[in-house]
BALOBA-1460 file (C-alpha; in Angstrom, 3 decimals):
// residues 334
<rec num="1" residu="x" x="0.000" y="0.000" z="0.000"/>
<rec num="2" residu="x" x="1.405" y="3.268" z="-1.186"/>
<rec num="3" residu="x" x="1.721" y="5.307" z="1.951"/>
<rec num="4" residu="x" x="0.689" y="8.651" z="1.119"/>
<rec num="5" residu="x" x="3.444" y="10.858" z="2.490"/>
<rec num="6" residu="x" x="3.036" y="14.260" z="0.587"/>
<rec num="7" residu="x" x="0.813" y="16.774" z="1.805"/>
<rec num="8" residu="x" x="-2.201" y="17.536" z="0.292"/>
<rec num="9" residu="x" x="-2.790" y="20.641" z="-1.204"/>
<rec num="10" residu="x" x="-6.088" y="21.584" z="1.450"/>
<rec num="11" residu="x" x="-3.310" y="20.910" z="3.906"/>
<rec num="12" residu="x" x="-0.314" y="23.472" z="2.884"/>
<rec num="13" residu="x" x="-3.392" y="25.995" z="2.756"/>
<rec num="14" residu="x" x="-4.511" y="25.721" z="5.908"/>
<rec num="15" residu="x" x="-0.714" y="25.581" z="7.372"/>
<rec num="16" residu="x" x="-0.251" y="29.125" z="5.342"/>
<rec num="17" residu="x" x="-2.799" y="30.385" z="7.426"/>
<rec num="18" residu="x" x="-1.792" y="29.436" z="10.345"/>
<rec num="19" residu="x" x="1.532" y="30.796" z="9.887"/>
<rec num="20" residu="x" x="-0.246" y="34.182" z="9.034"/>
<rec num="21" residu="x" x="-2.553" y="33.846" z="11.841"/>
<rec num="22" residu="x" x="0.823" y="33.542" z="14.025"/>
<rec num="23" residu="x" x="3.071" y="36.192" z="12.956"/>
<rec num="24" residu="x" x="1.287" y="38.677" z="11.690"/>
<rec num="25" residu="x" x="-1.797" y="38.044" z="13.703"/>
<rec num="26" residu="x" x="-5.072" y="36.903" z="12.807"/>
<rec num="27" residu="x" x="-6.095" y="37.791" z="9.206"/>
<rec num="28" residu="x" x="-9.916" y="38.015" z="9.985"/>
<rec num="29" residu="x" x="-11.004" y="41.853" z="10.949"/>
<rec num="30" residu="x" x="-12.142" y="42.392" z="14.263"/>
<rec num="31" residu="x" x="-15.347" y="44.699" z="14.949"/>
<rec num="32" residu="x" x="-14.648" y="47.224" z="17.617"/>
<rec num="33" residu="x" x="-17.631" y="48.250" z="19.603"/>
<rec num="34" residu="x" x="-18.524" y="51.922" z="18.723"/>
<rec num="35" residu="x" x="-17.207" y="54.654" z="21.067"/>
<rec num="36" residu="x" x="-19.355" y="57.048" z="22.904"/>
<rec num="37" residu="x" x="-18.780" y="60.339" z="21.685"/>
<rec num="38" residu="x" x="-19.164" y="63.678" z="23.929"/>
<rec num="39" residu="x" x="-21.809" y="66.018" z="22.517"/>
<rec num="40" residu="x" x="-20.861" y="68.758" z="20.269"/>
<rec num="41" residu="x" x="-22.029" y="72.171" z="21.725"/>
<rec num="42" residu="x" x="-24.426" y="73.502" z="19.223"/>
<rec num="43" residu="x" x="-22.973" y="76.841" z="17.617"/>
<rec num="44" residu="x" x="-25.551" y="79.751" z="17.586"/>
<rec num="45" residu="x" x="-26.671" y="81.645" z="15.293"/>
<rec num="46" residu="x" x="-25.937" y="84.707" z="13.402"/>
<rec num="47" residu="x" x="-28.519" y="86.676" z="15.325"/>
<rec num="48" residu="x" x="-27.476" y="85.216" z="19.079"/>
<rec num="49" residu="x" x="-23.980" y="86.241" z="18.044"/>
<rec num="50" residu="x" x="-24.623" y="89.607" z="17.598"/>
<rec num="51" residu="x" x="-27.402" y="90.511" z="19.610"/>
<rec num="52" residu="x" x="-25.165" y="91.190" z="22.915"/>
<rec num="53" residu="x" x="-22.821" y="93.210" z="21.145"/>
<rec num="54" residu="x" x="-25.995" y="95.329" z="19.638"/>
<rec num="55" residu="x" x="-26.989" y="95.814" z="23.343"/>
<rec num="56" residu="x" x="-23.928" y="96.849" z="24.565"/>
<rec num="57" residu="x" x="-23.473" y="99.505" z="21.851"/>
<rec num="58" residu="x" x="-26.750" y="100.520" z="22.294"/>
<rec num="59" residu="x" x="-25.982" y="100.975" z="26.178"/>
<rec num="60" residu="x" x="-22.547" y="103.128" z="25.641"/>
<rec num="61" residu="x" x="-24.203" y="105.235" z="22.815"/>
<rec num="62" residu="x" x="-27.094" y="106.166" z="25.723"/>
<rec num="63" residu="x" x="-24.230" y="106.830" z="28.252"/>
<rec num="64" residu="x" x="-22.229" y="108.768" z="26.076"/>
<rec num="65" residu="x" x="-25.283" y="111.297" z="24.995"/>
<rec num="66" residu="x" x="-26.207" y="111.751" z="28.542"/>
<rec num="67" residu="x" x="-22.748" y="112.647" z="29.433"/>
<rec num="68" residu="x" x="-21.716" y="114.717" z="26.810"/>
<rec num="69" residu="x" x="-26.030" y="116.684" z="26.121"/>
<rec num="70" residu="x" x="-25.296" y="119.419" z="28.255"/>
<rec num="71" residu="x" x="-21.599" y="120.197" z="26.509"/>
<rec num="72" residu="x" x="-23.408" y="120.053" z="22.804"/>
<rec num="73" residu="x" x="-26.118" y="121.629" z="20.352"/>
<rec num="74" residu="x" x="-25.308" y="124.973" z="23.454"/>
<rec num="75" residu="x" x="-26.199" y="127.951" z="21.546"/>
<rec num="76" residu="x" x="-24.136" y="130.228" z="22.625"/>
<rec num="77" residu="x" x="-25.248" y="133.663" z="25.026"/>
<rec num="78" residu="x" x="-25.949" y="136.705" z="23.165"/>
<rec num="79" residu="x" x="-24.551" y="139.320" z="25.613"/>
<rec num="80" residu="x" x="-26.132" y="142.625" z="24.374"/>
<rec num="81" residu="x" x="-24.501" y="146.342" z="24.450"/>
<rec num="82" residu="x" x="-23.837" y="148.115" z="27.785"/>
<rec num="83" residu="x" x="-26.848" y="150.948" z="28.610"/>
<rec num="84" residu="x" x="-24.422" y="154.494" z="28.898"/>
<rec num="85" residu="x" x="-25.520" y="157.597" z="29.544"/>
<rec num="86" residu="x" x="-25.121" y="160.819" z="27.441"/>
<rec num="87" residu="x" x="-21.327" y="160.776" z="28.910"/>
<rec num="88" residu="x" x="-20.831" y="157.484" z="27.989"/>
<rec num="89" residu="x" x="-20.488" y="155.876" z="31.244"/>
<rec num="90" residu="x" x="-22.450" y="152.600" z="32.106"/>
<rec num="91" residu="x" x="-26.104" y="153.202" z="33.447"/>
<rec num="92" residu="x" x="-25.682" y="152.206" z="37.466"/>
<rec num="93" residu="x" x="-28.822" y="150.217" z="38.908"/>
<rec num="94" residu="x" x="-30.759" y="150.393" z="41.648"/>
<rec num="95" residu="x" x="-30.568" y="147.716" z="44.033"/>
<rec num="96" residu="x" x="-33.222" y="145.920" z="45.248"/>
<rec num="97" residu="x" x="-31.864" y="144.053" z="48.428"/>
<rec num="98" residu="x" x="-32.570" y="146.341" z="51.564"/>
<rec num="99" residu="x" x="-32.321" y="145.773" z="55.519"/>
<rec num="100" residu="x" x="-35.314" y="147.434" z="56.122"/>
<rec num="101" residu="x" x="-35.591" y="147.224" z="59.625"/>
<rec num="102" residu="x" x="-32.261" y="148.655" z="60.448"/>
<rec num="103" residu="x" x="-32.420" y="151.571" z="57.954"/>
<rec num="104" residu="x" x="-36.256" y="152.726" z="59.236"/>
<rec num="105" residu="x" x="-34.709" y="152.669" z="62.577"/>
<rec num="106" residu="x" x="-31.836" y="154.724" z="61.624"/>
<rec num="107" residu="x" x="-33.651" y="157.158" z="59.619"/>
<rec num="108" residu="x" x="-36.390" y="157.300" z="62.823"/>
<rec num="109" residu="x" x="-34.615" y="158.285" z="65.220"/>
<rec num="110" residu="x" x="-30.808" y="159.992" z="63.889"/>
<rec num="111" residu="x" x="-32.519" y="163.470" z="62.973"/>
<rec num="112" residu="x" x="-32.912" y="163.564" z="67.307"/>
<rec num="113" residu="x" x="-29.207" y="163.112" z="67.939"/>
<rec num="114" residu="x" x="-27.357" y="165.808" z="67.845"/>
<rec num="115" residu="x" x="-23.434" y="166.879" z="68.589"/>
<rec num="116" residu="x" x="-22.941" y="168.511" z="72.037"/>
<rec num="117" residu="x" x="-20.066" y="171.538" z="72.351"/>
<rec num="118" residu="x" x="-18.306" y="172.051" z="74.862"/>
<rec num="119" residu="x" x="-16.641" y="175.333" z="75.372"/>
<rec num="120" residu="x" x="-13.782" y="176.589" z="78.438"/>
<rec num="121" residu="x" x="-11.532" y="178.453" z="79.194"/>
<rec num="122" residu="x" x="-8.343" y="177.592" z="78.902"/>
<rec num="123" residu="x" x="-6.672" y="179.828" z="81.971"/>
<rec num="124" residu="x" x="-4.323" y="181.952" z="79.993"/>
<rec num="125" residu="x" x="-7.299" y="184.007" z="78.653"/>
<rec num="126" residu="x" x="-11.143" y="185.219" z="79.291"/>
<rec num="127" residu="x" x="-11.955" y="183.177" z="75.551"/>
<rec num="128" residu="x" x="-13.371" y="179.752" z="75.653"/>
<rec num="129" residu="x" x="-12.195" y="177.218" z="73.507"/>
<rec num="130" residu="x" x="-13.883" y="173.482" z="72.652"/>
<rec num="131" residu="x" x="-13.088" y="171.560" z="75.406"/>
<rec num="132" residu="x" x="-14.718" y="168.542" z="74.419"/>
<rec num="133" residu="x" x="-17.220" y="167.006" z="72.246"/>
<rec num="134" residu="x" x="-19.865" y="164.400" z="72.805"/>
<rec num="135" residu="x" x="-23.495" y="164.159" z="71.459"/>
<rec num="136" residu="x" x="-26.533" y="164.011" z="73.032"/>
<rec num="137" residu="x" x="-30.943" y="162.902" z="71.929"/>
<rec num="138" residu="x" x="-33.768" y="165.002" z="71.943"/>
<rec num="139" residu="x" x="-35.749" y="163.270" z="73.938"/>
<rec num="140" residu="x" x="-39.150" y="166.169" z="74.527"/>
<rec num="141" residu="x" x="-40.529" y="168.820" z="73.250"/>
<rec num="142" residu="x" x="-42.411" y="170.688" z="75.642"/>
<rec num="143" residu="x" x="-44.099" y="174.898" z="74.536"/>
<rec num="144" residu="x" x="-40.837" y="176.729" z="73.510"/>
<rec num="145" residu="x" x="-38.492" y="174.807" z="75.281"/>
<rec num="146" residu="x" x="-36.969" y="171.141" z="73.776"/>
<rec num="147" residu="x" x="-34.474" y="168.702" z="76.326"/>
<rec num="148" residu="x" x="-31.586" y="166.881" z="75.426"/>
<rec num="149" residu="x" x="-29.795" y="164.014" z="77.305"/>
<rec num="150" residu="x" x="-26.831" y="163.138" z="77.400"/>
<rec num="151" residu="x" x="-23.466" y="162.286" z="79.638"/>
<rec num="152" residu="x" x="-22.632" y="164.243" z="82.917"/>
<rec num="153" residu="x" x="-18.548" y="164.103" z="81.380"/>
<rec num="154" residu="x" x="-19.092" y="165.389" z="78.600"/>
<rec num="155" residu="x" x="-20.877" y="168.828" z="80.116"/>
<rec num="156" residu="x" x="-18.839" y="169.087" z="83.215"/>
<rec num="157" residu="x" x="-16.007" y="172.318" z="83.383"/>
<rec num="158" residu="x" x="-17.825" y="173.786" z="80.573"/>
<rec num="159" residu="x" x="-18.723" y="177.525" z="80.569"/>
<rec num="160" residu="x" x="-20.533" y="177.623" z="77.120"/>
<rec num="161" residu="x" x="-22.359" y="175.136" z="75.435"/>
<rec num="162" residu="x" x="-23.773" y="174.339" z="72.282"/>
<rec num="163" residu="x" x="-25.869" y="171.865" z="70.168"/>
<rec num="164" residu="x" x="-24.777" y="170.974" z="66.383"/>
<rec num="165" residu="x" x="-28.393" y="169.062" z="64.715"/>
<rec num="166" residu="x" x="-28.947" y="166.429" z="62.171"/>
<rec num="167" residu="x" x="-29.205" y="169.267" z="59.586"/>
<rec num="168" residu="x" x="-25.936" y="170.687" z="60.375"/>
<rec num="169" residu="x" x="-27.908" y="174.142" z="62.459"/>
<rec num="170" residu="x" x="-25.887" y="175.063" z="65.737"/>
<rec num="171" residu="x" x="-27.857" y="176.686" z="68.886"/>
<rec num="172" residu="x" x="-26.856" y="177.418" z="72.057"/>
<rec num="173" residu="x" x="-28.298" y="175.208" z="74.644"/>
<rec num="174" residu="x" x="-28.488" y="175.747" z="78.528"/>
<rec num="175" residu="x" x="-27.458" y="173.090" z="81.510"/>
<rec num="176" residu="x" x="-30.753" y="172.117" z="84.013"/>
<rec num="177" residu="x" x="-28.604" y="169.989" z="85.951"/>
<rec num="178" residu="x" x="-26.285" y="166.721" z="86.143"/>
<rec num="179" residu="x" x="-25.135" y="163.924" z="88.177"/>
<rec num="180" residu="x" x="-21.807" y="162.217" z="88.413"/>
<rec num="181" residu="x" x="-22.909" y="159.267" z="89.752"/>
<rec num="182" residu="x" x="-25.339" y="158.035" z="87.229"/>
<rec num="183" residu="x" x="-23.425" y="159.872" z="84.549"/>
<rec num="184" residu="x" x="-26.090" y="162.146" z="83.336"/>
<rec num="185" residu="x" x="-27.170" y="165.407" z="82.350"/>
<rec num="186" residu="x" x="-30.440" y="167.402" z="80.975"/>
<rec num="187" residu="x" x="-29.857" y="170.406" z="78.284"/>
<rec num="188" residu="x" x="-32.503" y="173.005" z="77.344"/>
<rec num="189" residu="x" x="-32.734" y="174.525" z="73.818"/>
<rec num="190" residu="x" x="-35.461" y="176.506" z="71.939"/>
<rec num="191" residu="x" x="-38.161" y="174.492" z="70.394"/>
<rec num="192" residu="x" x="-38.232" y="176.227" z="67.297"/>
<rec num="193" residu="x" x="-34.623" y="174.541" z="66.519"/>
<rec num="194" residu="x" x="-35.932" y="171.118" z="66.813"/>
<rec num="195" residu="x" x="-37.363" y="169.184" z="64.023"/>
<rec num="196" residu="x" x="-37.549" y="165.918" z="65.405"/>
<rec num="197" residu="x" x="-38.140" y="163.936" z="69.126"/>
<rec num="198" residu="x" x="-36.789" y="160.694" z="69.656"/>
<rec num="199" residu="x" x="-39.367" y="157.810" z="70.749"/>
<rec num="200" residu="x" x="-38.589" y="156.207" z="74.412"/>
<rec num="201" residu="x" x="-38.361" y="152.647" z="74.440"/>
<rec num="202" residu="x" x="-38.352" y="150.115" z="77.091"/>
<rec num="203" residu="x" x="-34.928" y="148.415" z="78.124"/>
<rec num="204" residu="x" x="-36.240" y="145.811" z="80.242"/>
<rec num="205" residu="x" x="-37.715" y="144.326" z="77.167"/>
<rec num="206" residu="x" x="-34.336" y="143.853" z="75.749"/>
<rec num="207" residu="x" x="-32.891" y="140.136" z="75.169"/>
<rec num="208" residu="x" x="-29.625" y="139.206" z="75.032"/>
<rec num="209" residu="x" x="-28.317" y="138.482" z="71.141"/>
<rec num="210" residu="x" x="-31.158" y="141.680" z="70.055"/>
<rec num="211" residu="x" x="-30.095" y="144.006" z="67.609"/>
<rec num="212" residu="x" x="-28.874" y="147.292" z="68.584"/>
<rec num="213" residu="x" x="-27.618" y="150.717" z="66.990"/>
<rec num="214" residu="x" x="-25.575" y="153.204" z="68.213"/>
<rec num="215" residu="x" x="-26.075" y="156.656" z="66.615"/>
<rec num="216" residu="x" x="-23.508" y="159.547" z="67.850"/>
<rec num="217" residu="x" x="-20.451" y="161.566" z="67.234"/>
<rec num="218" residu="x" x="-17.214" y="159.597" z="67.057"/>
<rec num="219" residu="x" x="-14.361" y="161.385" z="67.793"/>
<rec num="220" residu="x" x="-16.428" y="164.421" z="67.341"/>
<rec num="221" residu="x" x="-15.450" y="164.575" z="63.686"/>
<rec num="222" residu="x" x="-17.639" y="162.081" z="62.132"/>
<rec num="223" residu="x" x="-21.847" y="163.598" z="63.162"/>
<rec num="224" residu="x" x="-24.797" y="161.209" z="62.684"/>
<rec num="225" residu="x" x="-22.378" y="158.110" z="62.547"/>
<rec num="226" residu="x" x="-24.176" y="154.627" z="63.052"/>
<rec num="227" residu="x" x="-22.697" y="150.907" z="63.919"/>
<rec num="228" residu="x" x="-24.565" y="148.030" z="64.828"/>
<rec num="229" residu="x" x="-24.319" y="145.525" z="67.186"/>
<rec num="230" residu="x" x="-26.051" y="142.844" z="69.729"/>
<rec num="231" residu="x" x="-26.932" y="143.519" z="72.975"/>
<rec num="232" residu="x" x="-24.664" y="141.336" z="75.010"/>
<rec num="233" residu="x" x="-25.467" y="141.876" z="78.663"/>
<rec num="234" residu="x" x="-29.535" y="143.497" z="79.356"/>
<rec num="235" residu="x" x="-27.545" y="144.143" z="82.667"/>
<rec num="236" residu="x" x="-24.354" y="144.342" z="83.829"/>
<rec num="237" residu="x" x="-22.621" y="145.993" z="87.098"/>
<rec num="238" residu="x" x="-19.980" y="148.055" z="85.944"/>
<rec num="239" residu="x" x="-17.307" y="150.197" z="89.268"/>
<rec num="240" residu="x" x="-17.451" y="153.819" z="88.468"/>
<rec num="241" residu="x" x="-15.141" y="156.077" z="90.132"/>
<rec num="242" residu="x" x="-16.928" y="159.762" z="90.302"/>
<rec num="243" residu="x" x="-14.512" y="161.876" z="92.141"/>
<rec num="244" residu="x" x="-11.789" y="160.216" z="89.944"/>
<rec num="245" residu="x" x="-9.897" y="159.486" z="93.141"/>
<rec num="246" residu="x" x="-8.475" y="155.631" z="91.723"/>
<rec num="247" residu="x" x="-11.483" y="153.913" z="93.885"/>
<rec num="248" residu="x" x="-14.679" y="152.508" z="92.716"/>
<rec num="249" residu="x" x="-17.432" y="154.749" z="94.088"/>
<rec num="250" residu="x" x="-20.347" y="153.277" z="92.504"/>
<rec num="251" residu="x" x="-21.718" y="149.566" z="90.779"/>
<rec num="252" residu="x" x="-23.398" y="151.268" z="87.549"/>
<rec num="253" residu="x" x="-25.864" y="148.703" z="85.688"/>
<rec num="254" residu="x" x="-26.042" y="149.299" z="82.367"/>
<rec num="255" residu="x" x="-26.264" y="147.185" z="78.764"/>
<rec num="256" residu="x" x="-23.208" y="145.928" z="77.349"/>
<rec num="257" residu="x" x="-23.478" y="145.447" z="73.779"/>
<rec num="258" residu="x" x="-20.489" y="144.883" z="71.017"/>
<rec num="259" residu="x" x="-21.904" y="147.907" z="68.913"/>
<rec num="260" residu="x" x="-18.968" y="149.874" z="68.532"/>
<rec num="261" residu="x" x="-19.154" y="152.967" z="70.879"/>
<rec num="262" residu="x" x="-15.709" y="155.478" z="70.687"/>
<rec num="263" residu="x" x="-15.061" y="158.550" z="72.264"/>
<rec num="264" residu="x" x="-17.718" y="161.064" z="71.295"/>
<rec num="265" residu="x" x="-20.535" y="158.592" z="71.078"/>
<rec num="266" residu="x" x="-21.102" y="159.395" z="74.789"/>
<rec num="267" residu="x" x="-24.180" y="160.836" z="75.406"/>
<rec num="268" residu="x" x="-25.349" y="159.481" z="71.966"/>
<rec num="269" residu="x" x="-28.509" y="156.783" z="71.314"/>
<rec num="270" residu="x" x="-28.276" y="153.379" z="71.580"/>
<rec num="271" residu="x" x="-31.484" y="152.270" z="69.873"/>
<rec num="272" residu="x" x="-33.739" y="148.939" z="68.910"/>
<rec num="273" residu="x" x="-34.453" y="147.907" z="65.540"/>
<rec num="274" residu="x" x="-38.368" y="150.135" z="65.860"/>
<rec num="275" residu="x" x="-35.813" y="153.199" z="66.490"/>
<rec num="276" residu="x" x="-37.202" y="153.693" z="69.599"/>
<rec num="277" residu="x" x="-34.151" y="155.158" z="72.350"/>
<rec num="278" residu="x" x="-33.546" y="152.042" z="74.891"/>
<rec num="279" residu="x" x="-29.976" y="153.473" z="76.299"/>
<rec num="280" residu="x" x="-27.950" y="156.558" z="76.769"/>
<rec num="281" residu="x" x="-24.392" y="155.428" z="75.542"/>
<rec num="282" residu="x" x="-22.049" y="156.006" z="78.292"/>
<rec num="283" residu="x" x="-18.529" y="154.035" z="78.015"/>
<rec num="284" residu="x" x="-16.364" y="151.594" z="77.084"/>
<rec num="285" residu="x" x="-13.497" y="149.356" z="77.840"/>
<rec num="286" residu="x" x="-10.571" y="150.877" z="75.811"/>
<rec num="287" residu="x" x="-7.835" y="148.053" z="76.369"/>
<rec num="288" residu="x" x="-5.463" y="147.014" z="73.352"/>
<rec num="289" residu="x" x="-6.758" y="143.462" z="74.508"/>
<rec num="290" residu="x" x="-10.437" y="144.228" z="74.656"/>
<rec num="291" residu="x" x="-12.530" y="144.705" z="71.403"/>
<rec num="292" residu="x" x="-16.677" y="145.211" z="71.685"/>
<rec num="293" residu="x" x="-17.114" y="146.051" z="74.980"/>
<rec num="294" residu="x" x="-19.549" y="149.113" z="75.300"/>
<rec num="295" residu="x" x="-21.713" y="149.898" z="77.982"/>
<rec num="296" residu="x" x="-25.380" y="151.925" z="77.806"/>
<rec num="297" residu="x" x="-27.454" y="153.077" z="80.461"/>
<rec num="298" residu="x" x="-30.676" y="152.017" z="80.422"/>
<rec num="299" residu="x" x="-33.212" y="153.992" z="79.557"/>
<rec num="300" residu="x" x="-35.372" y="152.696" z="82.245"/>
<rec num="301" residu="x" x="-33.388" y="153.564" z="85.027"/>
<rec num="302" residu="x" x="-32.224" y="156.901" z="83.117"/>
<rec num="303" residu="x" x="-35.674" y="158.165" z="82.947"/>
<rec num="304" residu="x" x="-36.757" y="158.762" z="86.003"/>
<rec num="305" residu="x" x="-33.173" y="160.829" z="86.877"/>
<rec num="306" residu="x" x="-33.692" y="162.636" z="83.899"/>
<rec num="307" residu="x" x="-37.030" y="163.966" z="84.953"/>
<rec num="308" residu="x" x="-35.255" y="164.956" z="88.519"/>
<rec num="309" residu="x" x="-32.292" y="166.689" z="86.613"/>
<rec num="310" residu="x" x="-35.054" y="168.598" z="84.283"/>
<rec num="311" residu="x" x="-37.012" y="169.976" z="87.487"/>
<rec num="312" residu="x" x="-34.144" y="170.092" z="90.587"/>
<rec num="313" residu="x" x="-31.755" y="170.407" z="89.052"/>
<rec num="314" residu="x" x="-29.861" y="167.123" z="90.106"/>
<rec num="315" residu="x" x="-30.271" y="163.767" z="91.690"/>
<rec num="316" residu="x" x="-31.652" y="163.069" z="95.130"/>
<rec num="317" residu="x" x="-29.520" y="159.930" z="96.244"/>
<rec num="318" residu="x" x="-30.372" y="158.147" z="99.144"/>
<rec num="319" residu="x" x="-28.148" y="157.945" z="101.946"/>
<rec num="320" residu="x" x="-28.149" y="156.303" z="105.640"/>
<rec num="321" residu="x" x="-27.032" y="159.536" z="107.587"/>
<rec num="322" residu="x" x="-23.665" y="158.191" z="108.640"/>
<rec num="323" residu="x" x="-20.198" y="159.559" z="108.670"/>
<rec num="324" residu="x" x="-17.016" y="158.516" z="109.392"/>
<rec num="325" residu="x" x="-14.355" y="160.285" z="111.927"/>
<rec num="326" residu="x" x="-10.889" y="159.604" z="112.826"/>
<rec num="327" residu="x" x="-10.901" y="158.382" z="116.276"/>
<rec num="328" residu="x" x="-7.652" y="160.545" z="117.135"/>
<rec num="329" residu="x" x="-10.378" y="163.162" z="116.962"/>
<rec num="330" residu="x" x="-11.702" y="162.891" z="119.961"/>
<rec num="331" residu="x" x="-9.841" y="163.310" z="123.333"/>
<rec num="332" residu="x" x="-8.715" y="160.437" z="125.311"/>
<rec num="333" residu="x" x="-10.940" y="159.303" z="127.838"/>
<rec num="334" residu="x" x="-14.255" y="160.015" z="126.339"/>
């Protein structure tokens, strides 16, 4: 029997195959399972792309016209010609802003303050020369006779004195009386001088931080001058040395007030904003360190001296009827 050694031809196929399957792998195509793939974001649209940037332009446009509408479409100010007179110089105007209450006052009373003259002699001849000045308020008008108050300093030495009014007129006016104490004194001219009487107020009605004006004489160069002020003090004791000895003889109470009152106010009106007379300006503090310290009396305590001045003459004080001795006056033993 022929032993069939040789391989068959099925046989060297299938041994090809393997040797394929073994080297290079198998030869048959595997399927892969398919992948799971992430979700593509969806692009937008033409429109969603540019609808924010529409907005926002929109937005900066409105800022921008807000910011810059007052700075544009301005048409500019026409400013027309200057009114001159025939001269050529610009028309002035008349101004409409007034303090009405201080400026009535003022013009109320000032016509009843006048300038008071005082005249002596100066001991090297019978002549008498101004000694002083101060000023002084009409304060009645009684037949042919008018009063004037004002301080006992500035009357006292004088020989001759006279009375300069609102209008510039001088008369010569008479002394009823005075007193030191209460710094006072009454005047008498004729009537038929007097154009104007000041209104009395009342000075107990005052309040501290009330306005007040001070119409007078400054420096008896400057008539019918006026400065304003508050009343600081309704009452204040102020020493007042009479005899002018260094020693306080008296506790005057008068209104302090920072209305500015100089030499040659004294004597002058210290009035309220209805220009009615409230004080008889008297004195100050005159100190390089002190500034608005002025001092009225009252007219409610003046009043009632005045009246005594007008018909005596002067002031009746009260007094307790005691005096002082030295007791090396009397003899020892007694």
């Amino acid at each position: 029997m022929e032993r069939n050694d040789r391989p068959t031809e099925s046989n060297e196929q299938n041994h090809r195959e393997d040797w394929l399957d073994t080297e290079l792998g198998s030869s048959e195509q595997r399927q892969e399972p398919p992948r799971a793939t992430p979700p593509q974001p969806t692009r937008p649209s033409f429109v969603g792309r540019m609808f924010p940037g529409f907005v926002g332009g929109v937005i900066g446009a409105v800022l921008t016209g807000a910011i810059a509408f007052p700075f544009i479409d301005q048409v500019p100010t026409n400013v027309s010609d200057t009114n001159v007179t025939s001269e050529g110089s610009p028309v002035q105007t008349t101004s409409t802003t007034t303090d009405s209450s201080v400026t009535d006052a003022v013009a109320t009373a000032q016509p009843a303050v006048v300038t008071v003259n005082n005249f002596a002699s100066n001991g090297l001849s019978n002549e008498s020369v101004e000694a002083g000045v101060g000023s002084g308020v009409i304060y009645k008008k009684d037949g042919d006779s008018a009063y004037i108050v004002t301080n006992h300093h500035v009357v006292n030495g004088a020989d001759r004195l006279t009375v300069t009014f609102n209008d510039g007129s001088t008369a010569d006016a008479k002394l009823m009386g005075s007193d030191a104490t209460y710094d006072l004194a009454v005047l008498e001219v004729d009537a038929d001088k007097v154009s104007s009487v000041i209104t009395i107020g009342k000075s107990s009605e005052l309040k501290p931080g009330q306005t007040v004006i001070a119409i007078g004489n400054p420096l008896g160069q400057f008539e019918n001058s006026v400065t304003r002020g508050v009343v600081s003090s309704t009452s204040r004791l102020v020493p007042v040395d009479t005899d002018e000895n260094g020693q306080a003889d008296f506790n005057a109470e008068v209104i302090q007030t920072d209305a500015a009152i100089n030499p040659g106010n004294s004597g002058g009106a210290l009035i309220n904003e209805s220009g009615q007379l409230i004080g008889i300006n008297s004195m100050k503090i005159a100190t390089e360190t002190v500034e608005g310290v002025g001092f009225s009396i009252p007219v409610d305590i003046a009043l009632p001296l005045i009246n005594q001045i007008e018909q005596t003459g002067e002031v009746n004080h009260p007094s307790l009827g005691v005096s002082l001795r030295d007791v090396s006056e009397f003899p020892p033993g007694t």
